[in-house]
mmCIF file of the N, C-alpha and C atoms, coordinates in Angstrom:
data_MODEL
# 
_entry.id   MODEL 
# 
loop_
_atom_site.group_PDB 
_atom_site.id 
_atom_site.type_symbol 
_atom_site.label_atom_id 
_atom_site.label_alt_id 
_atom_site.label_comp_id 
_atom_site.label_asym_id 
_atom_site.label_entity_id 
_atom_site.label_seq_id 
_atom_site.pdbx_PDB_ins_code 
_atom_site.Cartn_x 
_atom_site.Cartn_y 
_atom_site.Cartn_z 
_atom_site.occupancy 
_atom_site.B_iso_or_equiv 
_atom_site.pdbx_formal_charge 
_atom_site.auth_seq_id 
_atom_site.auth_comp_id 
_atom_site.auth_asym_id 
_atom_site.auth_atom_id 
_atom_site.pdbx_PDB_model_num 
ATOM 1   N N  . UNK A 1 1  ? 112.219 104.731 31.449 1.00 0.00 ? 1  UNK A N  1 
ATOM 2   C CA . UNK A 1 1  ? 111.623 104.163 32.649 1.00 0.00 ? 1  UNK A CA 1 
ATOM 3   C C  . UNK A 1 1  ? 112.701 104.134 33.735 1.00 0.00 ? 1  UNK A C  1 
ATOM 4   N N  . UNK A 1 2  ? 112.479 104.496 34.973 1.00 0.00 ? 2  UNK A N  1 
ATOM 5   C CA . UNK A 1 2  ? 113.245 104.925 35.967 1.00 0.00 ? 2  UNK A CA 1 
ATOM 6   C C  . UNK A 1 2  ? 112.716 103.587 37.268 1.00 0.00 ? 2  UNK A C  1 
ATOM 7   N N  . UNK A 1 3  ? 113.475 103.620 37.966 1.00 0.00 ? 3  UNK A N  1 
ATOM 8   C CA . UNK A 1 3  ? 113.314 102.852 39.349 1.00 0.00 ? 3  UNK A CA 1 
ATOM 9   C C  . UNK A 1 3  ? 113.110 103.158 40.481 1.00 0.00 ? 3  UNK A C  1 
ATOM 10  N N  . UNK A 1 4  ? 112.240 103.252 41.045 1.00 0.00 ? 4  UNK A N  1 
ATOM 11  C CA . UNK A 1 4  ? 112.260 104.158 42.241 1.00 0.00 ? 4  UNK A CA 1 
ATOM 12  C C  . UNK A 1 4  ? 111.929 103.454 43.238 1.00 0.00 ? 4  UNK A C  1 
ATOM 13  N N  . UNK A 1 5  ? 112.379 104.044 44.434 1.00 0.00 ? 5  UNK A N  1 
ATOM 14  C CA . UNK A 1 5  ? 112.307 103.183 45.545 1.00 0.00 ? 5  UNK A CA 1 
ATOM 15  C C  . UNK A 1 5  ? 111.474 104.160 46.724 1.00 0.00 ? 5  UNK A C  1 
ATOM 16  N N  . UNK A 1 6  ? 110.191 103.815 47.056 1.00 0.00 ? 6  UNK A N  1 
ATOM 17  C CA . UNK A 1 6  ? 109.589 104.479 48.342 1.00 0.00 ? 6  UNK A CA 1 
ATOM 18  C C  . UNK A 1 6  ? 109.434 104.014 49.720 1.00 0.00 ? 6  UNK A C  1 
ATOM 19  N N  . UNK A 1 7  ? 109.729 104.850 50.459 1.00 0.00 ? 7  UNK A N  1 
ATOM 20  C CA . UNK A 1 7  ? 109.553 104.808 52.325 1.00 0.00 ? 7  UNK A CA 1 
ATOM 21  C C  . UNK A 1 7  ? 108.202 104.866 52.402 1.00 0.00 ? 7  UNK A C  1 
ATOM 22  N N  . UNK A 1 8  ? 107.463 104.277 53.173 1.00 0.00 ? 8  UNK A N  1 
ATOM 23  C CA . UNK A 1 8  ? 106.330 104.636 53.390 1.00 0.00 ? 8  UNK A CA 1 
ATOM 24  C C  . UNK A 1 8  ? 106.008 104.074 54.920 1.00 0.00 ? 8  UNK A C  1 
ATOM 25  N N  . UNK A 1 9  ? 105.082 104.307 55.481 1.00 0.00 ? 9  UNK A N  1 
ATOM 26  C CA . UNK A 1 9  ? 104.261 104.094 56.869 1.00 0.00 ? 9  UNK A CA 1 
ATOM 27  C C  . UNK A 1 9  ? 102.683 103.522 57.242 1.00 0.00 ? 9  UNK A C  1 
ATOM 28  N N  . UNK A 1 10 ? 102.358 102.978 58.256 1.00 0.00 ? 10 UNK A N  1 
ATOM 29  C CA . UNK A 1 10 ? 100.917 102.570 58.548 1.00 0.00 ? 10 UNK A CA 1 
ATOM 30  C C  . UNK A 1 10 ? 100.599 104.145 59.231 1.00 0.00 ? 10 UNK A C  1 
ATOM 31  N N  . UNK A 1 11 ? 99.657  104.851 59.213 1.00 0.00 ? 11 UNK A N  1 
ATOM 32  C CA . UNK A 1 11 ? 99.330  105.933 59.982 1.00 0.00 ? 11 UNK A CA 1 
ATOM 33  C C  . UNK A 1 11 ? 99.277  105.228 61.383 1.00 0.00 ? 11 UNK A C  1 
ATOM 34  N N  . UNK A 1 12 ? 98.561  104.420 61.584 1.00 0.00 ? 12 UNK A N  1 
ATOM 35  C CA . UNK A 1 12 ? 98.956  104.138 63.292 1.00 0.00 ? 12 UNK A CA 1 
ATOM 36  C C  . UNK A 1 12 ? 100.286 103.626 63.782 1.00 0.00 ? 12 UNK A C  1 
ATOM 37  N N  . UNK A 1 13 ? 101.344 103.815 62.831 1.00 0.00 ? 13 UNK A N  1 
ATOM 38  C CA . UNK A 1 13 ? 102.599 102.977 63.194 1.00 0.00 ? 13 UNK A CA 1 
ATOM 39  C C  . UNK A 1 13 ? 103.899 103.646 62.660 1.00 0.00 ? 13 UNK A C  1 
ATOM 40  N N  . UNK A 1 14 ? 103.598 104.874 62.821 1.00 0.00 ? 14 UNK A N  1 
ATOM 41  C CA . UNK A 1 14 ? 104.604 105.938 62.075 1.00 0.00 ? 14 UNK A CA 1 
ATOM 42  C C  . UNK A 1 14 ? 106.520 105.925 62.569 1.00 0.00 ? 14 UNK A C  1 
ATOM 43  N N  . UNK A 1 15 ? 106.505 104.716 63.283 1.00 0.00 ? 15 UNK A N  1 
ATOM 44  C CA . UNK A 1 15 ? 107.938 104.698 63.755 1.00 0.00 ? 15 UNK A CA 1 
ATOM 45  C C  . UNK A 1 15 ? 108.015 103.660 62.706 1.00 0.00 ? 15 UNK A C  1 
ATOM 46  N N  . UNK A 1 16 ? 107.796 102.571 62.369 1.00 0.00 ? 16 UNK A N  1 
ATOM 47  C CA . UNK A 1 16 ? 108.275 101.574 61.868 1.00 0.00 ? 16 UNK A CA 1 
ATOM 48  C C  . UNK A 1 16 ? 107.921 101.889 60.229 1.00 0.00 ? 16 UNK A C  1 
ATOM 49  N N  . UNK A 1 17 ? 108.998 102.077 59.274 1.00 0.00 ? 17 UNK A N  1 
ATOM 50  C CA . UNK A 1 17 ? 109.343 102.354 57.504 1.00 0.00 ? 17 UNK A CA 1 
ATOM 51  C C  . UNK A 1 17 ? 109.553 101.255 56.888 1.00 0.00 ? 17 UNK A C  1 
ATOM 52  N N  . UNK A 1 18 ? 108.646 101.311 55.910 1.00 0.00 ? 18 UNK A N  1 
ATOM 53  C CA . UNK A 1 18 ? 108.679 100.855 55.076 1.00 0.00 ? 18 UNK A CA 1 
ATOM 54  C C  . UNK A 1 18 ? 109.460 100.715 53.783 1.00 0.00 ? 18 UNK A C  1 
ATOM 55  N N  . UNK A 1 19 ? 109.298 99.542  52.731 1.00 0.00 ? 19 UNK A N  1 
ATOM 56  C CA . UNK A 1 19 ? 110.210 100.044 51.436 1.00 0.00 ? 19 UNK A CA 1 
ATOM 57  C C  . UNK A 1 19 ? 109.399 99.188  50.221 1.00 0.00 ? 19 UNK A C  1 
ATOM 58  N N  . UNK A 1 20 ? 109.030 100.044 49.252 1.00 0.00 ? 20 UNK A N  1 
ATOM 59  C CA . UNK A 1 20 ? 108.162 99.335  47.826 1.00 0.00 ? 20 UNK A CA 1 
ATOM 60  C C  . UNK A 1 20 ? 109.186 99.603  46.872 1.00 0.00 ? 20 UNK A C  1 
ATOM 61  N N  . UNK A 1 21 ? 108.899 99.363  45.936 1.00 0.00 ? 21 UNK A N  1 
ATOM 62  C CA . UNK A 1 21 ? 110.375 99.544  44.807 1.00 0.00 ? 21 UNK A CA 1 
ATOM 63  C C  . UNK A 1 21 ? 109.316 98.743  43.507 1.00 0.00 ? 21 UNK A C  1 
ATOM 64  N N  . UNK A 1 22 ? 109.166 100.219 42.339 1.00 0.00 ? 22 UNK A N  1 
ATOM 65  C CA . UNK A 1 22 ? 108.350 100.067 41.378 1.00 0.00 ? 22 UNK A CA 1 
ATOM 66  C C  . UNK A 1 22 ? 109.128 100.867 40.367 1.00 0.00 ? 22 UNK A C  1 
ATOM 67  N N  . UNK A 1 23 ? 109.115 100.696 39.113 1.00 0.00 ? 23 UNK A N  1 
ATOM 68  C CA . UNK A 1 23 ? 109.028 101.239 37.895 1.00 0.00 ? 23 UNK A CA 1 
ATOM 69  C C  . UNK A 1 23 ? 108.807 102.382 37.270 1.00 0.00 ? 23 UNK A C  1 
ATOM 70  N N  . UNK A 1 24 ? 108.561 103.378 37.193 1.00 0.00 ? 24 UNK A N  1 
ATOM 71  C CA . UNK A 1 24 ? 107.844 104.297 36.745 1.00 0.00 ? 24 UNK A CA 1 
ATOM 72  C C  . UNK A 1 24 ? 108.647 105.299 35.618 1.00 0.00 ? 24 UNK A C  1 
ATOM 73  N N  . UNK A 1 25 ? 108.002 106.545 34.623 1.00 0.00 ? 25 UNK A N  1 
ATOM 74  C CA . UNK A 1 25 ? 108.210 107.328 34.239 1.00 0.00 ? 25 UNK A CA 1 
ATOM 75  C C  . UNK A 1 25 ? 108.769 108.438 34.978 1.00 0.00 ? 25 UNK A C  1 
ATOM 76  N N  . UNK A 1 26 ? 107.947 108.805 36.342 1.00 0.00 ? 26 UNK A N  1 
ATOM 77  C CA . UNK A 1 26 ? 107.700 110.047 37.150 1.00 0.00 ? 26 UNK A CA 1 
ATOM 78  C C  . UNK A 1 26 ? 107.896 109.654 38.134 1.00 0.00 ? 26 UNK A C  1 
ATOM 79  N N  . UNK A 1 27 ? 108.105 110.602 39.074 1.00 0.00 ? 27 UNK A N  1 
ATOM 80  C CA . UNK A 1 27 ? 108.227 110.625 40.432 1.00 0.00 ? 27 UNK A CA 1 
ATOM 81  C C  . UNK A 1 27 ? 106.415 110.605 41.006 1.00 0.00 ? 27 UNK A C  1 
ATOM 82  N N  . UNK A 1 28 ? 105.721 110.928 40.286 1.00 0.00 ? 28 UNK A N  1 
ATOM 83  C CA . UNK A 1 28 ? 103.954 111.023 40.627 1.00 0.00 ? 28 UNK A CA 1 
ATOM 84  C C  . UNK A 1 28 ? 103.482 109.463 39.759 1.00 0.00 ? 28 UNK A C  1 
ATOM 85  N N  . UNK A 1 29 ? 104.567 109.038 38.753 1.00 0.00 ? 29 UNK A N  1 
ATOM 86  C CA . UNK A 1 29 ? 103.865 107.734 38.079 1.00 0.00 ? 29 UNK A CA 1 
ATOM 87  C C  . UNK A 1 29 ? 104.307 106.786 39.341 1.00 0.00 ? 29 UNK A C  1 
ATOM 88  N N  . UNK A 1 30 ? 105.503 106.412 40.339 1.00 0.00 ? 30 UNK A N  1 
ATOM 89  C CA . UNK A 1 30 ? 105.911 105.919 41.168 1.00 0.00 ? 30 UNK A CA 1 
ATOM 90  C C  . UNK A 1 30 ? 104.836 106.043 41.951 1.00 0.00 ? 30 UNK A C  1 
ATOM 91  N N  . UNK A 1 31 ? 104.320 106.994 42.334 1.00 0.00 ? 31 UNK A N  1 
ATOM 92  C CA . UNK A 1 31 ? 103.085 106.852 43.703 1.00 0.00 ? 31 UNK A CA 1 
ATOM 93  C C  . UNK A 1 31 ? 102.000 106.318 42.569 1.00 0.00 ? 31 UNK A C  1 
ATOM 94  N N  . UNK A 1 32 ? 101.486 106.553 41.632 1.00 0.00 ? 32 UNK A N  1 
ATOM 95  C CA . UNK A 1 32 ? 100.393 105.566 41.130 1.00 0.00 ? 32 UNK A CA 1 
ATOM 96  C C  . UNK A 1 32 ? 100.203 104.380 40.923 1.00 0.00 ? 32 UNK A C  1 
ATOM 97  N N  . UNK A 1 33 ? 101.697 104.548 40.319 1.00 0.00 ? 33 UNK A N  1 
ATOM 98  C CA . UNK A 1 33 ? 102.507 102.717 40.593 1.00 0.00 ? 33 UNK A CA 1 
ATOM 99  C C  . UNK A 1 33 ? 101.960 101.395 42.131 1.00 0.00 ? 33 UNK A C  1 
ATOM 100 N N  . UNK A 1 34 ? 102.539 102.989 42.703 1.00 0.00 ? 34 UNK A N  1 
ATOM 101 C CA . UNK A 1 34 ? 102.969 101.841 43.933 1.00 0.00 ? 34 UNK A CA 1 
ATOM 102 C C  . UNK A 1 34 ? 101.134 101.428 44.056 1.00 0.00 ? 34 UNK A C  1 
ATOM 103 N N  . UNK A 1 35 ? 100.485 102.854 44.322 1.00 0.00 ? 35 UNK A N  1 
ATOM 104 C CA . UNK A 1 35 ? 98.844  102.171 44.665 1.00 0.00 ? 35 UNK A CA 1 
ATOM 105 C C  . UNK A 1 35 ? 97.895  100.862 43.841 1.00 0.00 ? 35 UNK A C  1 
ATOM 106 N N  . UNK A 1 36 ? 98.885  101.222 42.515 1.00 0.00 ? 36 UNK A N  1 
ATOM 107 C CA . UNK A 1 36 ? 98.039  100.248 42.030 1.00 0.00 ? 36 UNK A CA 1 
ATOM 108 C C  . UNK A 1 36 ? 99.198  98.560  42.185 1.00 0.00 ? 36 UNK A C  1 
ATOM 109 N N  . UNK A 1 37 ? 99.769  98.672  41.989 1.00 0.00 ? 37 UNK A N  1 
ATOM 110 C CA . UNK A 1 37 ? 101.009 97.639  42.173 1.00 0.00 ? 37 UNK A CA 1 
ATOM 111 C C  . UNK A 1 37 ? 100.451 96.950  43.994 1.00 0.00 ? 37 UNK A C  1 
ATOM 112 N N  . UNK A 1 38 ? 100.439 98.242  45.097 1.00 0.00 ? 38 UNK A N  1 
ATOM 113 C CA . UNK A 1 38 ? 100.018 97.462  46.067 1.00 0.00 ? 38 UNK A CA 1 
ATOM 114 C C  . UNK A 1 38 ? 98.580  98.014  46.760 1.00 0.00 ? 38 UNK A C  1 
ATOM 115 N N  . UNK A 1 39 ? 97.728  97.328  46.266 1.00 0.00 ? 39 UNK A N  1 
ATOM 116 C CA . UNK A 1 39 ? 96.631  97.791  46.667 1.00 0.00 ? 39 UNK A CA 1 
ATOM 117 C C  . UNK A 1 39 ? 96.289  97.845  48.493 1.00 0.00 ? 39 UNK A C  1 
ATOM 118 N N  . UNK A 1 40 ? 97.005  96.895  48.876 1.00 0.00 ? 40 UNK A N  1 
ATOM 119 C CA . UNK A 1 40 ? 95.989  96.933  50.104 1.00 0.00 ? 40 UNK A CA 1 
ATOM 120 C C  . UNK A 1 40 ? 97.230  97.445  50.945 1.00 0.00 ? 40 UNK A C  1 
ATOM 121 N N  . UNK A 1 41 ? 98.137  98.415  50.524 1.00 0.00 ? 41 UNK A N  1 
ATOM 122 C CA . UNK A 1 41 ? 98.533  99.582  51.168 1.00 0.00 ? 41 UNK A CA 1 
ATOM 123 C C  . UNK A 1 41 ? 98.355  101.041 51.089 1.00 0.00 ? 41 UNK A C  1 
ATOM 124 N N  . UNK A 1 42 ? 97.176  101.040 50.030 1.00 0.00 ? 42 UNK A N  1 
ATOM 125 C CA . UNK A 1 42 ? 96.519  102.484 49.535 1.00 0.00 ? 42 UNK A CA 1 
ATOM 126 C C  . UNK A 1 42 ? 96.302  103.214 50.914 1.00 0.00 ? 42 UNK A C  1 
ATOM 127 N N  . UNK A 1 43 ? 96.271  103.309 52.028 1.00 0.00 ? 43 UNK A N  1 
ATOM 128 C CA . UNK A 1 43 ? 95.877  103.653 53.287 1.00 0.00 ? 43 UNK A CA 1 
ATOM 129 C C  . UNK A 1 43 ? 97.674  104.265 53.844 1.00 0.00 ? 43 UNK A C  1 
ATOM 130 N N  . UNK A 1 44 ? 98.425  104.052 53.413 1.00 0.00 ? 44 UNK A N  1 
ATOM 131 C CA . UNK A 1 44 ? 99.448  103.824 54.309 1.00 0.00 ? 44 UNK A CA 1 
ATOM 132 C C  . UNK A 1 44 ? 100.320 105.669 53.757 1.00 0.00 ? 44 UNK A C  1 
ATOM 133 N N  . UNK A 1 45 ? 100.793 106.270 54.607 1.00 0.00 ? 45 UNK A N  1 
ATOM 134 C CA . UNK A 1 45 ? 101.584 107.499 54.025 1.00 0.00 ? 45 UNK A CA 1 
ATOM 135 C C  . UNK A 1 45 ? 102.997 107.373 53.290 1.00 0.00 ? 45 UNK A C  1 
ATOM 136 N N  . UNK A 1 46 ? 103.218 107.526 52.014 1.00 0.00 ? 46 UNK A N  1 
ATOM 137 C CA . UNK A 1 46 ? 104.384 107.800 51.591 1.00 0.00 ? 46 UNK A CA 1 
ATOM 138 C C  . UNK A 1 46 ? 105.070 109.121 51.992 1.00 0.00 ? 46 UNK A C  1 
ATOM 139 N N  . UNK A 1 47 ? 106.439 108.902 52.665 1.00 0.00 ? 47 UNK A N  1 
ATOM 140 C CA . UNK A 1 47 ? 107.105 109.689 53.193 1.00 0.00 ? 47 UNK A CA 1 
ATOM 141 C C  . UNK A 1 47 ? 108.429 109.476 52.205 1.00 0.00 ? 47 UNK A C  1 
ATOM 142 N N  . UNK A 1 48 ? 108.608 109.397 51.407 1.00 0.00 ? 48 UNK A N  1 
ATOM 143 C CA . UNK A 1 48 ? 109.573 110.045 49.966 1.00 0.00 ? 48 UNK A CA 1 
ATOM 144 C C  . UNK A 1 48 ? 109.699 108.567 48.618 1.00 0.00 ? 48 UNK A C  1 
ATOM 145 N N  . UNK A 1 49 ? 110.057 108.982 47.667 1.00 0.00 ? 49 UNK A N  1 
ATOM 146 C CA . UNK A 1 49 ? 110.190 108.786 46.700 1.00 0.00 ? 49 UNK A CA 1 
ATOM 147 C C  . UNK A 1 49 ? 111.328 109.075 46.219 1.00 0.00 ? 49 UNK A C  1 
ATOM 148 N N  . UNK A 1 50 ? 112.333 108.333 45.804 1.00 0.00 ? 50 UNK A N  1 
ATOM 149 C CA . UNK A 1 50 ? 114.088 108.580 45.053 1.00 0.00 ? 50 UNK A CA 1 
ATOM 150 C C  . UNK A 1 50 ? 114.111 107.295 44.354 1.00 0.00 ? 50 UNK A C  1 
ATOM 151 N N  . UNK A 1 51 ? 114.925 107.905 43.517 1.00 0.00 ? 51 UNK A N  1 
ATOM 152 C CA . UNK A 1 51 ? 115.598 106.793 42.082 1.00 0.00 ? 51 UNK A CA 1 
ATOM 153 C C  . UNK A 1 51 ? 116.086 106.217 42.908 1.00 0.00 ? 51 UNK A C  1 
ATOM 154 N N  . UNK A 1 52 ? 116.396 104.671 42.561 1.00 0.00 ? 52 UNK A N  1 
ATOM 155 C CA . UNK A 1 52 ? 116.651 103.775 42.879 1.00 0.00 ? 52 UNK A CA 1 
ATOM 156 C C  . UNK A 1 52 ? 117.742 103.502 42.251 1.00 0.00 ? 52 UNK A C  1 
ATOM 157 N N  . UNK A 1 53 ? 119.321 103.192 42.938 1.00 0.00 ? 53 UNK A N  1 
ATOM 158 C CA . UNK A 1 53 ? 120.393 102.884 41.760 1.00 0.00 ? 53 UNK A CA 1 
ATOM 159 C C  . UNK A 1 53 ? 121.074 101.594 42.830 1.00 0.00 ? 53 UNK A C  1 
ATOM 160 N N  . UNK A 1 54 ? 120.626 100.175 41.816 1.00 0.00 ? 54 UNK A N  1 
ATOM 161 C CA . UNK A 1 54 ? 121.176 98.966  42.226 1.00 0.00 ? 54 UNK A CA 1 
ATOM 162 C C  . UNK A 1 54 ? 122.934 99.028  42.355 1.00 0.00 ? 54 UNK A C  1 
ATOM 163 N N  . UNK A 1 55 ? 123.372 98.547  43.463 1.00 0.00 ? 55 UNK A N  1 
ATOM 164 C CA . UNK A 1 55 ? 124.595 98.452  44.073 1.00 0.00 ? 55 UNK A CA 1 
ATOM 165 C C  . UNK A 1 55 ? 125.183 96.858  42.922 1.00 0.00 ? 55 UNK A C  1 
ATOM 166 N N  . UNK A 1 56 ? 124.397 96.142  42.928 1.00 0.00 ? 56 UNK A N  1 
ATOM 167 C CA . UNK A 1 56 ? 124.798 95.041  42.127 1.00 0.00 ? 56 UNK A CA 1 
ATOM 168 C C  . UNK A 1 56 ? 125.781 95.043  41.185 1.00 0.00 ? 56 UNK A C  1 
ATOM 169 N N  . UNK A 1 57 ? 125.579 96.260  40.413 1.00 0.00 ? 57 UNK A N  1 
ATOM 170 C CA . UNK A 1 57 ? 126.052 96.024  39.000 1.00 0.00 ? 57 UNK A CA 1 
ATOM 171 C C  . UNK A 1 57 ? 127.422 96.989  39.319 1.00 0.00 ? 57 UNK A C  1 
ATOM 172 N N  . UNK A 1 58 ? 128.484 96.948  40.423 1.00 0.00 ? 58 UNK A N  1 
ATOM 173 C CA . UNK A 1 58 ? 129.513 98.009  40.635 1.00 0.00 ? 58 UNK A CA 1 
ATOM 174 C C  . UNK A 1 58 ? 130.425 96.575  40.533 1.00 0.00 ? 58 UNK A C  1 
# 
């Protein structure tokens, strides 16, 4: 299980990015993730998907 962290956008608000940060197997389980994890951003465009590597633990 991997960590991934996604950018995403409102279609009417494409300057201002977003950030979700979910769990997944895949880089495609991360976008299923995120829809079901946040439903009432199913509308919104994901503009990338990358592993996530916490700074914490340095």
């Amino acid at each position: 299980m991997m960590h991934y962290e996604l950018e995403f956008c409102f279609p009417t608000h494409p300057k201002i990015i977003l950030k979700a940060f979910v769990s997944a197997k895949d880089e495609q389980g991360a976008k299923s993730k995120f829809e079901e994890d946040y439903p009432n951003l199913v509308g919104c465009e994901i503009l990338s998907v990358n592993v996530y590597k916490s700074e914490r633990g340095k």
